[in-house]
N, C-alpha and C positions, 0 to 999 in steps of 0.2 A: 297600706303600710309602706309599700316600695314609693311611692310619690311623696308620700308625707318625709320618708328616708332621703328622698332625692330633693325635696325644697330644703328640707335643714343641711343640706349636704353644700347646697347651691349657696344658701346663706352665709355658709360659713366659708365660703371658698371668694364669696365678696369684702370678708373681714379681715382673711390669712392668706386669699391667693390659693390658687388652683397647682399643682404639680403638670407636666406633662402627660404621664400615666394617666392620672385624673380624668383631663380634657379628653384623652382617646378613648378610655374605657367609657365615659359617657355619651362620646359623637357616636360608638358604636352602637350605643343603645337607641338614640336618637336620632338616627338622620332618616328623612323622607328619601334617601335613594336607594337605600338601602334597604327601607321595607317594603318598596313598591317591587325589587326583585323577590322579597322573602313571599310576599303575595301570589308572584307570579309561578314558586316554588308549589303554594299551596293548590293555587288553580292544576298545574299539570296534574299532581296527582288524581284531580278527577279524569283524564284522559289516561291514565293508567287503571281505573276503575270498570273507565270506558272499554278498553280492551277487552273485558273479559267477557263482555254483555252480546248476546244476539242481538241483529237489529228487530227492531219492532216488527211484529207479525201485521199484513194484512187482510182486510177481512171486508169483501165486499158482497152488496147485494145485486141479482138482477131479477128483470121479470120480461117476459117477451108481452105481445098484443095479440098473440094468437088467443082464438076461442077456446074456453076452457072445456066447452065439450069434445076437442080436441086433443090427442094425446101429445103433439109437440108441446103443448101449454104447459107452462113450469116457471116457478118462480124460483131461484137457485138461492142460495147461502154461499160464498168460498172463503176459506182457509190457508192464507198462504205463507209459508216461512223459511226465510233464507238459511240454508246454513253452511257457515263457510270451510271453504276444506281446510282438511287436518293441517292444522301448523302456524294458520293465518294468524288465528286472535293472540298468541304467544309471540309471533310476529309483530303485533302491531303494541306488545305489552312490551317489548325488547327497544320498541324505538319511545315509547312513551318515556321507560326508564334510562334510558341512553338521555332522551332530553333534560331531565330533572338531572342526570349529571354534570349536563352543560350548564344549567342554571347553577347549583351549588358552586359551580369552578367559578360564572360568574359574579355572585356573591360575595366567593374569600377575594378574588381577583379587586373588586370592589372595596371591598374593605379595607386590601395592602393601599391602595391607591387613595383611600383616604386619610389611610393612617400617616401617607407621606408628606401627599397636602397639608395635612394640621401639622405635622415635626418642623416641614417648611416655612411654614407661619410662623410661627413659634418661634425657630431661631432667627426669621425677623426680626420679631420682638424681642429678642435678646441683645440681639446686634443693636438697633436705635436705641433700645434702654442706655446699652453700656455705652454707647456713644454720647449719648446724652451726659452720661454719669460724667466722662472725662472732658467736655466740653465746661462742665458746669465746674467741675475743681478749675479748670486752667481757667476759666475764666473770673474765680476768685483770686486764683495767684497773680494773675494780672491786674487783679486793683489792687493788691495787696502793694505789686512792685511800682505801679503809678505813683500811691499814697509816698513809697520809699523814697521814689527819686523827684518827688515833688517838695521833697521837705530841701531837696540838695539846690532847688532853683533859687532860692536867696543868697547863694554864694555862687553858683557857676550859670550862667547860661548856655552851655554850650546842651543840659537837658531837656530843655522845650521841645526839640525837634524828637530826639528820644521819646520824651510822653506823650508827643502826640502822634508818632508811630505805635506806640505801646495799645493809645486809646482807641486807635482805629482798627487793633489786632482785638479790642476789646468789642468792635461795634461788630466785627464779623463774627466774634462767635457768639454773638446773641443772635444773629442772623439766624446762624444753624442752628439753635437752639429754637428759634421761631420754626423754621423749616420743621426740624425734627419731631416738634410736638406734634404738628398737622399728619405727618408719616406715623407717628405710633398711635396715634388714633385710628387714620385707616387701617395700621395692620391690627389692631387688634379688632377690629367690624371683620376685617375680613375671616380674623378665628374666629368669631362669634358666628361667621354665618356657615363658617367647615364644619364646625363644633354641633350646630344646630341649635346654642344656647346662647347667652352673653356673659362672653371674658372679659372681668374687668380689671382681673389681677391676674398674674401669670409670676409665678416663682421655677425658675430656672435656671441651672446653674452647667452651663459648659466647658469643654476644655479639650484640649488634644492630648492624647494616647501616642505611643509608640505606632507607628507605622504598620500595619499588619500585611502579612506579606497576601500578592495577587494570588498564591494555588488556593490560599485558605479560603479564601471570599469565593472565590471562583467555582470551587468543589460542593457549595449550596446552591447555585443557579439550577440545578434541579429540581429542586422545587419550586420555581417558578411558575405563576398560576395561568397566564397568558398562553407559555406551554401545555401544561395541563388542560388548558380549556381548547384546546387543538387536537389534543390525543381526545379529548372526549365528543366532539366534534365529530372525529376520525371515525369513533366506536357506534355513533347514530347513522352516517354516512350507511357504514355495512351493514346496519339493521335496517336502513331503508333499500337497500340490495338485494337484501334477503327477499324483502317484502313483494317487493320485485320480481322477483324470480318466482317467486307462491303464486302470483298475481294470472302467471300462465295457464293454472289450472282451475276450471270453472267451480263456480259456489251451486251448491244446489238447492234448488229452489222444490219443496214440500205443499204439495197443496191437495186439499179434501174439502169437498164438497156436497150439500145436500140438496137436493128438489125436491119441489112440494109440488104437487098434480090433484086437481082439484076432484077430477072424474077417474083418474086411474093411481096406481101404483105410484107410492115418492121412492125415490132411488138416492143414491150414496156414488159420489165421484172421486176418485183416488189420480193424483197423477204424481209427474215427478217432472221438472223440469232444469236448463242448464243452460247458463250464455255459450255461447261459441265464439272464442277469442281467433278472428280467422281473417280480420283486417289488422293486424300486426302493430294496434298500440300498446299491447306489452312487453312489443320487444320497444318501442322508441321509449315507455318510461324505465326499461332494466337498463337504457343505454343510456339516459340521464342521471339516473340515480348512481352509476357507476363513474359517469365523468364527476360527478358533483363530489365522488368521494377523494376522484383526483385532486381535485382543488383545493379540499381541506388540508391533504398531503402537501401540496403546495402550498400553502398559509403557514402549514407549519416551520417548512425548510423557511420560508422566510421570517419566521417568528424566530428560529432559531439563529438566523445570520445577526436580525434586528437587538436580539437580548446578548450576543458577542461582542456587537459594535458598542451597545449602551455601557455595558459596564465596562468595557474598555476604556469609555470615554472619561466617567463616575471617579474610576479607579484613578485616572491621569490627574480630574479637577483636585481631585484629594490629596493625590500626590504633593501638586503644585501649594495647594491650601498648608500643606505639611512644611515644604520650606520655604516657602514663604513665614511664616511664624518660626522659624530657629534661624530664620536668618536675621529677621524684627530682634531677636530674644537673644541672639549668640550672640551676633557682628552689631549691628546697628544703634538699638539701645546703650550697651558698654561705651560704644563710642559717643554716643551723646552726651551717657554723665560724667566721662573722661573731658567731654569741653565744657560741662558745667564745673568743674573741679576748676580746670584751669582760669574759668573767666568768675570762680566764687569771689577772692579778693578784690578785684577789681568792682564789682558788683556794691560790697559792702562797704563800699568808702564812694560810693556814686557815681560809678566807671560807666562806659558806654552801654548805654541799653538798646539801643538799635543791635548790637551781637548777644544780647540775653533774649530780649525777645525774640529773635531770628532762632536760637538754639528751642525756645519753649515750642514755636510753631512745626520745626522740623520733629521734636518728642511728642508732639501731638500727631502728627499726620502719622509718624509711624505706629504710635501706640491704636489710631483708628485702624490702621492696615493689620496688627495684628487682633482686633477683636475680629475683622472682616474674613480673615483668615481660619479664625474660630469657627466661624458661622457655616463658612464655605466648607469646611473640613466635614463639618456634623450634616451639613446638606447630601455631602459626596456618598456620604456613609449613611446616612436615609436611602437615598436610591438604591445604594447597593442593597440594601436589608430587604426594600422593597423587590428589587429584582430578585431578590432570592425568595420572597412568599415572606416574610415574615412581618408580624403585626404587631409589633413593641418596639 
């Protein structure tokens, strides 16, 4: 039923286009990197199972070559079974579970990081769309104004030169329109391969927000999963210290015995035995296990300078992304249609078009800088969302 759900889901998303939401909740369900850690999740907990278990018991046979009329003659049975001192296997059950914590960090860690990749894509795909979209009007209004001032060359020549500036503003933006298609097709293979399906439509609609000030964004980088997978890191480190330190005192080894005597008496052997830690390799693995904890400590102080510098940097592109686009939108544009006001009359009686086209190309470049601007804002604010743990 979920499959049959997820083909008609797929079908109709070829017909009407996919949302963002969409794409992510579905990569989520579907990417192979993801489940090969969800996997790795399920395998540990056998070593947490593991923990709990004795090791296997041994059970050997012997027999000597001595004469059975003999009373040294015996053929033995033994019985042997380790057990390890109090504390070990809760020990070794504390680093099992410390691990499967590092996995699950790795996991969501995994997930923000993909969730940012497809947002990334995505507003690729939004930016060459829209780019496209205003390539493709300007360059109908540009035949439009060919056709206009093509009608005026039977009384003036002075607009040949005019339409064939016009025409050659006309032959470059097919260009990029040539260019643009070949680019919105790799970006959308490249969502199709984040996604682990094929996008073939994408409905998405952006735009820039008020500026949100740096405490506020700033005061969620704790939840940061990179972080977190460093504290948990930290937390297996000293359950393998622990372990370490247990490690000093010997396991004891159980063993009982029967002989079988062919002309006398069979007998029953009892003993008890115990390593002796007395050439000093558990202090060299307590003194690794302890420097190895340092060094997660140390990953983390540099995971934390790493996650300051990044959204500092996020925080500045966005900035930048922000005015840039009220400057395109306050200052720039106004002034554009301020000299399309001025040069309209002259236009519509068959006035210079070498200064109409020069004004459409300069509304062009900035109208592309403020869709780029769009793109670049929603990127800055992915990263941040990302650095802050979150998956939407």
């Amino acid at each position: 039923m979920k499959n049959l759900f997820l083909a008609l889901s797929l079908f109709a998303s070829s017909l009407y286009g996919l949302s963002l939401d969409e794409v992510i909740t579905k990569a989520l369900e579907k990417n192979p990197s993801l489940e090969s850690i969800t996997h790795r999740i399920h395998a540990n907990r056998s070593d947490i199972k593991l923990a709990n278990l004795f090791s296997n018991p041994i059970i050997s046979y012997t027999q000597n070559t001595i004469d059975e009329a003999q009373a040294m003659s015996q053929k033995t049975l033994l019985f042997q079974q380790k057990l390890p001192y109090f504390g070990k296997r809760d020990s070794l059950k504390k680093v099992a579970l410390a691990q499967e914590s590092v996995l699950n960090e790795n996991l969501q860690q995994a997930k923000v990081s993909l969730v940012e990749k497809i947002k990334n894509q995505a507003f690729t795909v939004w930016e060459l769309k829209n780019i496209y979209k205003i390539i493709d009007d300007y360059e109908e209004l540009t035949k439009q104004n060919i056709e206009l001032f093509e009608s005026y060359t039977t009384t003036s020549n002075n607009q040949h030169m005019g339409i064939m500036s016009a025409e050659l503003t006309l032959s470059d933006l097919r260009i990029q329109k040539s260019d643009l298609d070949a680019k919105i097709y790799t970006a959308y293979a490249k969502l199709s391969y984040l996604a682990s399906f094929k996008v073939e439509k994408l409905e998405l609609k952006l735009s820039i927000s008020d500026m949100p000030s740096k405490d506020s964004l700033q005061e969620n980088l704790v939840n940061n999963h990179s972080l977190a997978i460093k504290n948990k890191e930290i937390q297996k480190s000293r359950a393998l210290v622990k372990t370490a330190e247990l490690n000093h005192y010997p396991d004891i080894n159980l063993l009982a015995g029967y002989s079988y005597r062919n002309n006398f008496d069979n007998f029953a052997t009892f003993g008890i035995g115990v390593s002796l830690p007395i050439y000093g390799s558990e202090d060299y693995k307590e003194q690794k296990a302890r420097k190895l904890t340092l060094v997660a400590q140390s990953k983390k102080e540099d995971i934390k300078i790493k996650l300051d510098s990044e959204f500092k940097t996020a925080y500045l592109e966005m900035k930048s992304a922000y005015n840039i686009y009220n400057i395109v939108h306050k200052q720039a544009l106004p002034q554009i249609e301020h000299m399309f006001d001025l040069t309209s009359s002259s236009i519509s009686t068959g006035g210079d078009l070498f200064k109409y086209i020069d004004i459409l190309v300069q509304k062009l470049k900035l109208e592309q800088k403020s869709i780029r601007a769009i793109a670049n804002y929603n990127r800055s604010l992915a990263k941040i969302s990302a650095l802050s743990g979150e998956m939407k």
